[in-house]
C-alpha positions in Angstrom: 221.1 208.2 151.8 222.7 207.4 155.0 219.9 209.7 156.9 217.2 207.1 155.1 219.2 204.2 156.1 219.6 205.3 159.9 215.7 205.8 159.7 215.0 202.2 158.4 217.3 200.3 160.3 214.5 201.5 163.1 217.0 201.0 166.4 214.9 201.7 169.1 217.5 201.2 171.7 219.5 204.1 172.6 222.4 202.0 174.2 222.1 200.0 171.1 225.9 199.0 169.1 225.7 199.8 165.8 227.9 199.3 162.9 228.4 201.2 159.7 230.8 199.1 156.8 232.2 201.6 154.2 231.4 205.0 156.1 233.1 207.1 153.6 233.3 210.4 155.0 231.7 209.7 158.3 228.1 211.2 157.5 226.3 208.0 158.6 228.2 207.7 161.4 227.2 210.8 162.6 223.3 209.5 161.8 224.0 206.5 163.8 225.4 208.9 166.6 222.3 210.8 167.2 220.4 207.0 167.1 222.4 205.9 169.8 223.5 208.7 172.2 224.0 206.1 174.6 225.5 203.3 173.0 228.1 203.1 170.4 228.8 203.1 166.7 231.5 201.3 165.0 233.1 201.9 161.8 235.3 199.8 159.6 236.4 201.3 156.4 239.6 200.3 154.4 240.2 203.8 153.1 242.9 206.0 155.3 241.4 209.0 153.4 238.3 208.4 154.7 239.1 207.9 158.0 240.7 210.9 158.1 237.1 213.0 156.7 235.3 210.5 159.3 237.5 211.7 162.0 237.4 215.3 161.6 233.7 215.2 161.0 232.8 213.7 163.9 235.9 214.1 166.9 233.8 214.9 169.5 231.8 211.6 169.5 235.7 210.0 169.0 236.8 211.3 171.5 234.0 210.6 174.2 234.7 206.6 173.2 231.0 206.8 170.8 232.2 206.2 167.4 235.2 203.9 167.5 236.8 203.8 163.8 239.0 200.7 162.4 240.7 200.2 159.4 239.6 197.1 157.6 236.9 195.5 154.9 233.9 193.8 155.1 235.5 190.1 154.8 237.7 190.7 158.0 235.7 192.5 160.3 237.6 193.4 163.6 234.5 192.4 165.9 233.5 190.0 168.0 230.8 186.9 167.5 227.2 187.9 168.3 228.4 191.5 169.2 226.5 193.9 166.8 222.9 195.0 167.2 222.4 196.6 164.0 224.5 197.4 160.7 224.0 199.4 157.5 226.3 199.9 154.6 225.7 202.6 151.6 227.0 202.7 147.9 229.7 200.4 148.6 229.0 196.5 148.8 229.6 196.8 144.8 233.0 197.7 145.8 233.6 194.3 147.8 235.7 191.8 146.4 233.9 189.1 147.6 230.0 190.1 148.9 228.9 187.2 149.3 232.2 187.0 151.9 231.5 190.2 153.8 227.9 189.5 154.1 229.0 186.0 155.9 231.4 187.6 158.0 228.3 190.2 158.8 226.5 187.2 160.1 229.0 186.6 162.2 229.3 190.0 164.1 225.2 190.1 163.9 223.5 189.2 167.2 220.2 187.4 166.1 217.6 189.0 165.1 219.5 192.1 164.3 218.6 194.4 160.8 220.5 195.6 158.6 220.1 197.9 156.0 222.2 198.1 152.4 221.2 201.6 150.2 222.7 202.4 146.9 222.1 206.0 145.5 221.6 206.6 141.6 225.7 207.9 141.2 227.1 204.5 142.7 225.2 202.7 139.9 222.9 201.8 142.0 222.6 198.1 143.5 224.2 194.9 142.3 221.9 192.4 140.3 220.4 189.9 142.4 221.3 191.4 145.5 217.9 190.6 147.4 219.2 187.0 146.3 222.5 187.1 147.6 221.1 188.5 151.0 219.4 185.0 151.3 221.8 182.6 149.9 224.0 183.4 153.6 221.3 183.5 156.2 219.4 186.7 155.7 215.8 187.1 156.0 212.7 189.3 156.3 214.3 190.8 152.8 212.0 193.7 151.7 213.6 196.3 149.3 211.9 200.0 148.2 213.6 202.1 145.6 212.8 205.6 144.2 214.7 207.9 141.6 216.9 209.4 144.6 217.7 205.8 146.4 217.8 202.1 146.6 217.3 200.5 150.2 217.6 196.8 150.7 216.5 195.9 154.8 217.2 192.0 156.1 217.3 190.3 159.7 220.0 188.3 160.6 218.8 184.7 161.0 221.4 182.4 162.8 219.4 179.3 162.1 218.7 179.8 158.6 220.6 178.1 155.9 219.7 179.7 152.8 215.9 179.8 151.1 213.1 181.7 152.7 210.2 184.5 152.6 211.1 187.8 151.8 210.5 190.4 149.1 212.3 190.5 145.9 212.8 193.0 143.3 215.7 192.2 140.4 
């Protein structure tokens, strides 16, 4: 899953910063790593646990300042406006307490134009109803969403200007 949403986020630019919400035990980060080997990827995740399995899995990129790991949730990221060129989250936006929250605060950390991708494998339970939807209700467009028996992917640009409505693919 996190391999498929590296590959559709489609950076292109090495130095590129890159941010992964819910990074569990570090495997996308890792992904994201190889994207960027110039740049840097950033991980928030509220789980100690997790950063602990993050950490181990990937030290060496720690330590050489390329993965930079912070405790936190989506809501409250610890970034600053405009800062992120690219973003991805996997089989935990269900977990949120407020999407609709974390996406906004997404926005916020988003440089324009920047992608993001959202996946959802079939033991998560798969995506939330109407997520396409809730993507565009805070600003997201270029919505298109593919799903197969081994994955869900849901890919958006971050539109500054836009204030809710648009094009975009949709699959409830």
């Amino acid at each position: 899953m996190a391999r498929s949403a590296v590959e559709l986020l489609a950076i292109e630019n090495p130095s590129s910063r890159v941010l992964e919400i819910g990074f569990g035990p570090g495997l996308g980060l890792a992904a994201l790593a190889e994207r960027v080997p110039e740049g840097q990827v950033i991980g928030v995740d509220p789980s100690l646990l997790m950063h602990r399995h993050a950490g181990r899995r990937n030290a060496a990129a720690i330590a050489e300042g390329r993965i930079v790991l912070h405790r936190g949730a989506a809501a409250a990221l610890p970034l600053s406006d405009a800062s992120i060129d690219a973003a991805m989250m996997t089989d935990n936006l269900h977990f949120w307490p407020d999407p609709r929250a974390g996406l906004r605060e997404l926005q916020r950390v988003l440089r324009p134009g920047a992608p993001v991708v959202c996946g959802f494998s079939p033991p998560s339970g798969g995506p939330p109803r109407g997520l396409a939807r809730m993507f565009r209700s805070v600003g997201f467009r270029d919505i298109i969403e593919s799903r197969d028996s081994a994955q869900y992917l849901l890919r958006a640009v971050h539109t500054p200007d836009a204030a809710g409505g648009g094009a975009g693919a949709q699959v409830d």
